[in-house]
N, CA, C and O atoms as a GROMACS GRO file, in nm:
protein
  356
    1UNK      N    1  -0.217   1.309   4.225
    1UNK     CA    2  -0.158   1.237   4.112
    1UNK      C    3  -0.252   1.127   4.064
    1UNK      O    4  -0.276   1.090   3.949
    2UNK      N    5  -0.314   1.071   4.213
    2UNK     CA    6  -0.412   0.946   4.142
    2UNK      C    7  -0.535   0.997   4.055
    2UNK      O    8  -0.611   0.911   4.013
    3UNK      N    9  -0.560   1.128   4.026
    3UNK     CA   10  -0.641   1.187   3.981
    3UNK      C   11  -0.629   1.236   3.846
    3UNK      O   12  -0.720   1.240   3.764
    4UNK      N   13  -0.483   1.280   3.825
    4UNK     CA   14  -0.467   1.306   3.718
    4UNK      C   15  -0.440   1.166   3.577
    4UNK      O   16  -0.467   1.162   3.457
    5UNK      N   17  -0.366   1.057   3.689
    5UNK     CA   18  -0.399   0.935   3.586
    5UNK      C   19  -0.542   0.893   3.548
    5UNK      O   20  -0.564   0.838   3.441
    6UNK      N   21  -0.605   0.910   3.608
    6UNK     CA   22  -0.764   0.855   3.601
    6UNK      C   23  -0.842   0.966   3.477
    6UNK      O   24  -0.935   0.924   3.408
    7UNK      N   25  -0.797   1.093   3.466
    7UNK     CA   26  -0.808   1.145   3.328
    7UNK      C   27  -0.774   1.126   3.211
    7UNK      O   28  -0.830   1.169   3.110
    8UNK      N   29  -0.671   1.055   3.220
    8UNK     CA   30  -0.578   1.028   3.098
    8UNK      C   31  -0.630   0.956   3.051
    8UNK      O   32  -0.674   0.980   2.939
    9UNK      N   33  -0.656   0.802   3.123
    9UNK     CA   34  -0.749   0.700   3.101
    9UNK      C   35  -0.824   0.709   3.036
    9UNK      O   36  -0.815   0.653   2.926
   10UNK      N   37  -0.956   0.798   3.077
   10UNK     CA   38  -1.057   0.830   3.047
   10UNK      C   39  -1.061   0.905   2.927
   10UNK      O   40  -1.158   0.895   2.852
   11UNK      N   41  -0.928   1.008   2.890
   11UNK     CA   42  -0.956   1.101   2.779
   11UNK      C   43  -0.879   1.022   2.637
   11UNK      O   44  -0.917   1.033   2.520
   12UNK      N   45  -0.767   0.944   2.682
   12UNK     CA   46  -0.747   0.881   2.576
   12UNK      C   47  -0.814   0.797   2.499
   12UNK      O   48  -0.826   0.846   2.387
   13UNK      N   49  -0.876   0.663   2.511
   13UNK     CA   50  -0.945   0.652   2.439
   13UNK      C   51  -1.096   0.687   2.403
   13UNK      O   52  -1.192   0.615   2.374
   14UNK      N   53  -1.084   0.795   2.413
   14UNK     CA   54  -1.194   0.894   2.348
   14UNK      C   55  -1.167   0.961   2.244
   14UNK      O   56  -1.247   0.987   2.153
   15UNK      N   57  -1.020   1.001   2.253
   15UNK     CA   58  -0.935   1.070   2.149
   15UNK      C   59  -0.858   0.945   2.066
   15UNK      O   60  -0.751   0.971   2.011
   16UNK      N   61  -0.912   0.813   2.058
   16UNK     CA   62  -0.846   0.710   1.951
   16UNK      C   63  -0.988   0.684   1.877
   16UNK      O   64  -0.996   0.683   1.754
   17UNK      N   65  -1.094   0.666   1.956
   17UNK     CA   66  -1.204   0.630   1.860
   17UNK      C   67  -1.245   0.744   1.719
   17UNK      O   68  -1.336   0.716   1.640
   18UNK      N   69  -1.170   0.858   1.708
   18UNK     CA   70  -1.203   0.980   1.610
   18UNK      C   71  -1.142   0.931   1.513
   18UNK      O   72  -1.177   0.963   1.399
   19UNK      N   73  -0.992   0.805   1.545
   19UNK     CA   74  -0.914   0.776   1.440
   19UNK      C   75  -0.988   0.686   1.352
   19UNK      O   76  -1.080   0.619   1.399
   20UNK      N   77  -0.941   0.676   1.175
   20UNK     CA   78  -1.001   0.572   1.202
   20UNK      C   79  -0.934   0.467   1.177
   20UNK      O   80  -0.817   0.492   1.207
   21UNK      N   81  -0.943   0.361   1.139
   21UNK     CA   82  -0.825   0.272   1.109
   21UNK      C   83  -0.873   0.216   1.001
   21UNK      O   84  -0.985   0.179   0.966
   22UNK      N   85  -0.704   0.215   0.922
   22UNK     CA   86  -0.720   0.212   0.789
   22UNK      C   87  -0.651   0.017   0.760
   22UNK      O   88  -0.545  -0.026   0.805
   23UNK      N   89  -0.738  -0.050   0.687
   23UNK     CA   90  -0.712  -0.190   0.641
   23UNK      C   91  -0.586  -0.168   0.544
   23UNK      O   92  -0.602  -0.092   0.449
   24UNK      N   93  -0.462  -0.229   0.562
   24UNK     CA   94  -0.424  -0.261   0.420
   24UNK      C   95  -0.510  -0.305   0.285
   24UNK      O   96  -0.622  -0.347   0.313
   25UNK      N   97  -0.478  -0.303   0.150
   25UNK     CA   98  -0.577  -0.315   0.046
   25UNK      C   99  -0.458  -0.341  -0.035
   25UNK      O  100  -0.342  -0.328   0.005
   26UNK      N  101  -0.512  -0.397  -0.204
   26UNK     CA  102  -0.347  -0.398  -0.295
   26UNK      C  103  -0.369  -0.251  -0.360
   26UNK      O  104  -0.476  -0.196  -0.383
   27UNK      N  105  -0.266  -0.213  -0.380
   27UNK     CA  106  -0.217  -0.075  -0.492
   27UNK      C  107  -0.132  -0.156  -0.586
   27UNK      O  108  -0.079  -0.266  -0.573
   28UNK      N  109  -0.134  -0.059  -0.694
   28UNK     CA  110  -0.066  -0.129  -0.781
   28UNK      C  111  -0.027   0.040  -0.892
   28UNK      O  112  -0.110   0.124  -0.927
   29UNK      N  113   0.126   0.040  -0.921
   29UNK     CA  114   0.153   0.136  -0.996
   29UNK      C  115   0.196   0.125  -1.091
   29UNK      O  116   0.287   0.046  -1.067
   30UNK      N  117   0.202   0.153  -1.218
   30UNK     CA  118   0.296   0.154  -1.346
   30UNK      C  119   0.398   0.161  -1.364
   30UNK      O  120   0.409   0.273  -1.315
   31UNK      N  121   0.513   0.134  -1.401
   31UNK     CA  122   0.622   0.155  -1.415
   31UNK      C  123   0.698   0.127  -1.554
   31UNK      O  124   0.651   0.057  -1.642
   32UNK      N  125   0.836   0.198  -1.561
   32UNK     CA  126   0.889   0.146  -1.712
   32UNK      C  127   1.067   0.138  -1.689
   32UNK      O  128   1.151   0.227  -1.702
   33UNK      N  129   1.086  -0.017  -1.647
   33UNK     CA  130   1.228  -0.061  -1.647
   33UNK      C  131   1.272  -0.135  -1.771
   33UNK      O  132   1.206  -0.228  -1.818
   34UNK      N  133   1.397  -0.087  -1.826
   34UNK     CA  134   1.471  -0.089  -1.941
   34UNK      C  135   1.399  -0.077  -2.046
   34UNK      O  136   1.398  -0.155  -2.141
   35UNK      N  137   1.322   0.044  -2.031
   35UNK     CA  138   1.237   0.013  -2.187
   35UNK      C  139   1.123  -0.014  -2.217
   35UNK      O  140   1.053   0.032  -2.307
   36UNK      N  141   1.086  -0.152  -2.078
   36UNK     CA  142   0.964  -0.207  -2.077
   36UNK      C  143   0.890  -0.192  -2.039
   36UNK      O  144   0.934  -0.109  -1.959
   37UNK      N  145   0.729  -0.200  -2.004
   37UNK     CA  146   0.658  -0.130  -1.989
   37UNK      C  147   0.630  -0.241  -1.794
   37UNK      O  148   0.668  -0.358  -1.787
   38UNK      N  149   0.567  -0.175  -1.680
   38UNK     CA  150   0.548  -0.306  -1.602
   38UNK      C  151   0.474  -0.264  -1.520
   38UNK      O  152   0.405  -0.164  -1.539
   39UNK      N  153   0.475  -0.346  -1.392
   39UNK     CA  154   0.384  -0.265  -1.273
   39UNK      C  155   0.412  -0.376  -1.138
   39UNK      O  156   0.436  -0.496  -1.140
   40UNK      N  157   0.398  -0.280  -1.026
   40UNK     CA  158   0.456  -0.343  -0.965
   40UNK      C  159   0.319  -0.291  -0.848
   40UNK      O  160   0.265  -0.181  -0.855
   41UNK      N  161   0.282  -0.402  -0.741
   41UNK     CA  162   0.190  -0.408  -0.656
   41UNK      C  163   0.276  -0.418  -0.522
   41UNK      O  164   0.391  -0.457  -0.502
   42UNK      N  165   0.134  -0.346  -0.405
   42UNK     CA  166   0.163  -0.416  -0.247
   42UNK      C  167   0.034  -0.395  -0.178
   42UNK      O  168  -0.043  -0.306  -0.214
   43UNK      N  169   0.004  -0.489  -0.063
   43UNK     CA  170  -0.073  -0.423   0.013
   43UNK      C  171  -0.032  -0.392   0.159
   43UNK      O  172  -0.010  -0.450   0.265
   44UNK      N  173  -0.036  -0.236   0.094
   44UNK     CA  174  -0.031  -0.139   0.153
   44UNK      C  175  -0.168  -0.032   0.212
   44UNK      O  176  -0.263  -0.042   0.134
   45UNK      N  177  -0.188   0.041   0.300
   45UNK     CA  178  -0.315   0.174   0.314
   45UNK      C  179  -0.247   0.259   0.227
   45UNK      O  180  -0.136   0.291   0.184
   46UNK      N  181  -0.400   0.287   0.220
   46UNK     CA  182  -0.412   0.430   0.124
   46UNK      C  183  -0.340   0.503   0.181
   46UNK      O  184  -0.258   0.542   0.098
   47UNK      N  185  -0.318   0.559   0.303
   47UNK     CA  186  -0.227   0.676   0.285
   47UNK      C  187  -0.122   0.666   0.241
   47UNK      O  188  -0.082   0.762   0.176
   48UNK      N  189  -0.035   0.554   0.258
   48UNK     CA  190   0.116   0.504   0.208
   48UNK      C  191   0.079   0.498   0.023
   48UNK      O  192   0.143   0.545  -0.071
   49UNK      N  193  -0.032   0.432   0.026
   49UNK     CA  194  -0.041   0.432  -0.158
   49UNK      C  195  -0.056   0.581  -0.162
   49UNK      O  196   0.055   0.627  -0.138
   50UNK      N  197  -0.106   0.638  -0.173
   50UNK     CA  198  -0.116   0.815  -0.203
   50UNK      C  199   0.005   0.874  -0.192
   50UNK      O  200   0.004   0.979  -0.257
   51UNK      N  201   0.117   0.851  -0.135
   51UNK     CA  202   0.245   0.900  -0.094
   51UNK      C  203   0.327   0.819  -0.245
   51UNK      O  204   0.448   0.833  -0.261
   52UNK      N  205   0.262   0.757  -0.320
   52UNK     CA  206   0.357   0.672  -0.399
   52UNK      C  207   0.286   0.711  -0.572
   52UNK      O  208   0.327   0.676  -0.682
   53UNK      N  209   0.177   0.786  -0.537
   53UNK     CA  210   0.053   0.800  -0.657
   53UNK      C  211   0.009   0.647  -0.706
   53UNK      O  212  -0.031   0.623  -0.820
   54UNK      N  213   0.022   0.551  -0.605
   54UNK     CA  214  -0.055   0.412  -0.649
   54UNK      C  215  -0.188   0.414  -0.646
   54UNK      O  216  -0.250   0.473  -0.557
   55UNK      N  217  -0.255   0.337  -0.759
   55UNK     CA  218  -0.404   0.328  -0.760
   55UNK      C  219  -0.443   0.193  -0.679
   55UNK      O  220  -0.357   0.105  -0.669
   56UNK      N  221  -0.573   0.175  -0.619
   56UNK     CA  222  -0.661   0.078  -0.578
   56UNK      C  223  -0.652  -0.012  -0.672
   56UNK      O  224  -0.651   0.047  -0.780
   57UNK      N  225  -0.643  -0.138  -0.686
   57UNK     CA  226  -0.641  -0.297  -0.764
   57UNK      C  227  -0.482  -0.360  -0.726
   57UNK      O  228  -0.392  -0.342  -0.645
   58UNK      N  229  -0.525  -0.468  -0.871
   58UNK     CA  230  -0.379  -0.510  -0.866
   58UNK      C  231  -0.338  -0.499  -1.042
   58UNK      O  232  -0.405  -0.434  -1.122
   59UNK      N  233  -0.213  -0.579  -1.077
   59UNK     CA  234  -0.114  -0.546  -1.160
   59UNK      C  235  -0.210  -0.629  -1.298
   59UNK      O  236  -0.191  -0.598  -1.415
   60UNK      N  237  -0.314  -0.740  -1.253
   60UNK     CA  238  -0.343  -0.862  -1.329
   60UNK      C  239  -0.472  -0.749  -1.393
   60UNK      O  240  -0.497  -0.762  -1.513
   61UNK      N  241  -0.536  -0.661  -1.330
   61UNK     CA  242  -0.655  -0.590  -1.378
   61UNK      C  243  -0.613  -0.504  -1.495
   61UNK      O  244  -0.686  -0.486  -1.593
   62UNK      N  245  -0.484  -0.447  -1.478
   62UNK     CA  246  -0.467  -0.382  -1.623
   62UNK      C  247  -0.360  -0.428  -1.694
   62UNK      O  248  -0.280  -0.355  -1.751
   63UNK      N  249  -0.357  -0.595  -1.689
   63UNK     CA  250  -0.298  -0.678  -1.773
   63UNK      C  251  -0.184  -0.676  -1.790
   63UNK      O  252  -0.132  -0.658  -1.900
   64UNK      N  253  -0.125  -0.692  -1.686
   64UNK     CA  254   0.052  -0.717  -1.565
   64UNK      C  255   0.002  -0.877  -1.546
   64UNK      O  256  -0.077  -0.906  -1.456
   65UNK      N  257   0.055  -0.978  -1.639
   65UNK     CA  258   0.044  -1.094  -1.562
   65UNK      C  259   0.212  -1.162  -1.542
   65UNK      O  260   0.264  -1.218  -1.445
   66UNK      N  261   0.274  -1.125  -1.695
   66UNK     CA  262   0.416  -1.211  -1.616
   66UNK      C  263   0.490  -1.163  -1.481
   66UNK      O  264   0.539  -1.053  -1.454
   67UNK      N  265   0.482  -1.272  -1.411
   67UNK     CA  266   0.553  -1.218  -1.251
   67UNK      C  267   0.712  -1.216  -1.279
   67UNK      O  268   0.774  -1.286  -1.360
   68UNK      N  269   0.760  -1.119  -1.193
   68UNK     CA  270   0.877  -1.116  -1.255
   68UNK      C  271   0.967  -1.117  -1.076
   68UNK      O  272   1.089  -1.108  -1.063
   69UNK      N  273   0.889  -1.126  -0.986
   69UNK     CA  274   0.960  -1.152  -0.880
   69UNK      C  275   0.922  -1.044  -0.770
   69UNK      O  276   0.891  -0.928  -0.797
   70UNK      N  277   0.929  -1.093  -0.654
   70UNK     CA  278   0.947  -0.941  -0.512
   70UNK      C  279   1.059  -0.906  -0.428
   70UNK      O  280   1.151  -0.986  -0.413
   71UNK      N  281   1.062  -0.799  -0.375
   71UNK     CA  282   1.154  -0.714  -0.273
   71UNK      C  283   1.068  -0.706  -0.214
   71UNK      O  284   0.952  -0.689  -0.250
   72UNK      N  285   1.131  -0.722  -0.066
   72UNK     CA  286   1.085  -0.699   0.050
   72UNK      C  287   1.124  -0.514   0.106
   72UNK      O  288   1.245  -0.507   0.125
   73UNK      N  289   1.074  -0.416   0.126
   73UNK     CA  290   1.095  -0.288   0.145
   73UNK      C  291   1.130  -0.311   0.288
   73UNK      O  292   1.081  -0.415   0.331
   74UNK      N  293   1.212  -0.235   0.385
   74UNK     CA  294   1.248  -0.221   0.513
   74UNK      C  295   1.092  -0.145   0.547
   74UNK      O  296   1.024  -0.075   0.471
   75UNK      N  297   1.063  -0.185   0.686
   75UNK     CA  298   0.986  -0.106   0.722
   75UNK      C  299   0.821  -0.082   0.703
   75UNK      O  300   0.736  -0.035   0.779
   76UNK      N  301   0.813  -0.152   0.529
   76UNK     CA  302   0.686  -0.137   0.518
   76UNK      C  303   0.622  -0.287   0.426
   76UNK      O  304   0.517  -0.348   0.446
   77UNK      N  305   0.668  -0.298   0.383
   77UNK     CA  306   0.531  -0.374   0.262
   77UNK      C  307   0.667  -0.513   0.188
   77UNK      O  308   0.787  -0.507   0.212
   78UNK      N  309   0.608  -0.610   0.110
   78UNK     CA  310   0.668  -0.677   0.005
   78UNK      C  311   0.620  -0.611  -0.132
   78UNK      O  312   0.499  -0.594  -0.143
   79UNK      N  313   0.710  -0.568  -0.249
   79UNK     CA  314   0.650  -0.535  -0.328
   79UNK      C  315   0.688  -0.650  -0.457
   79UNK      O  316   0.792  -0.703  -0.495
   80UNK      N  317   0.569  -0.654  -0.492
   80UNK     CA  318   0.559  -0.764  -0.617
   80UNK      C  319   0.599  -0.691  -0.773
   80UNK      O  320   0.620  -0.570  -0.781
   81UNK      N  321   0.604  -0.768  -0.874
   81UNK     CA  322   0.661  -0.712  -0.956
   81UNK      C  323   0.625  -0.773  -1.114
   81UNK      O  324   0.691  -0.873  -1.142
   82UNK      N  325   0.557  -0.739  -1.191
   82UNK     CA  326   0.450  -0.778  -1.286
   82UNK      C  327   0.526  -0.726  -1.444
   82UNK      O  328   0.558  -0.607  -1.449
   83UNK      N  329   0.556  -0.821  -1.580
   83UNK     CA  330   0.592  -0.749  -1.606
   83UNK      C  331   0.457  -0.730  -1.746
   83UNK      O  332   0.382  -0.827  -1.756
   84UNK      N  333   0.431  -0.598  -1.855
   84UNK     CA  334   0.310  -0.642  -1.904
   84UNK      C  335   0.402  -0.632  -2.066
   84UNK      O  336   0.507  -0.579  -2.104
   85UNK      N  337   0.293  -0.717  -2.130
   85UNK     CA  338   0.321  -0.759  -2.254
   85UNK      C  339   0.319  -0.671  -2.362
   85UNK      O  340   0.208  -0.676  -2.417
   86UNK      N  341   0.398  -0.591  -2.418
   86UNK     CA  342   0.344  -0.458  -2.499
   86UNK      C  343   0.260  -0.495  -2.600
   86UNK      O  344   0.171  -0.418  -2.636
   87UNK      N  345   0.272  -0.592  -2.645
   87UNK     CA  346   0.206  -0.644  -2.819
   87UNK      C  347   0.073  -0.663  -2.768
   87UNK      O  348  -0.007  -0.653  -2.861
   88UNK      N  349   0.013  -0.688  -2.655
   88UNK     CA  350  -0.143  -0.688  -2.622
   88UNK      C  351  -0.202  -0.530  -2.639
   88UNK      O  352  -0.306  -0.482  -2.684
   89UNK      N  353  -0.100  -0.487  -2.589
   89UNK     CA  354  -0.186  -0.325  -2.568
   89UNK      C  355  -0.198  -0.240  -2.720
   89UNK      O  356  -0.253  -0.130  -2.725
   0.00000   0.00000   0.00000
């Protein structure tokens, strides 16, 4: 038995260094509540942004500056909430 723990040891982290580890970053997605046009950010990893079709930045780069407030999501992220000005675009 003391033999077989002493593999495990050894083989596990061998089999974590292949992972790699991913930084949170901001995403930021488009959205359109009552009409209006908005966008709402988190930082979140890419794989969670890819599960949501969020792009890399934030809400202020494609001219989301009024804040309009956050939710906290169970489980994962705070998401912020941007709303954008139609008469600019």
């Amino acid at each position: 038995m003391f033999w077989l723990s002493r593999i495990i040891f050894l083989i596990v982290p061998v089999l974590q260094k292949d992972q790699k580890i991913q930084l949170p970053k901001n995403h930021y997605k488009m959205i359109i509540k009552d009409n209006n046009p908005g966008c709402i950010e988190a930082k979140v990893t890419s794989n969670l942004a890819r599960r949501f079709d969020a792009k890399p930045g934030n809400c202020n780069s494609v001219g989301c500056k009024e804040y309009k407030g956050k939710y906290k999501v169970p489980f994962c992220c705070t998401v912020k909430g941007y709303g954008c000005n139609s008469s600019e675009n």
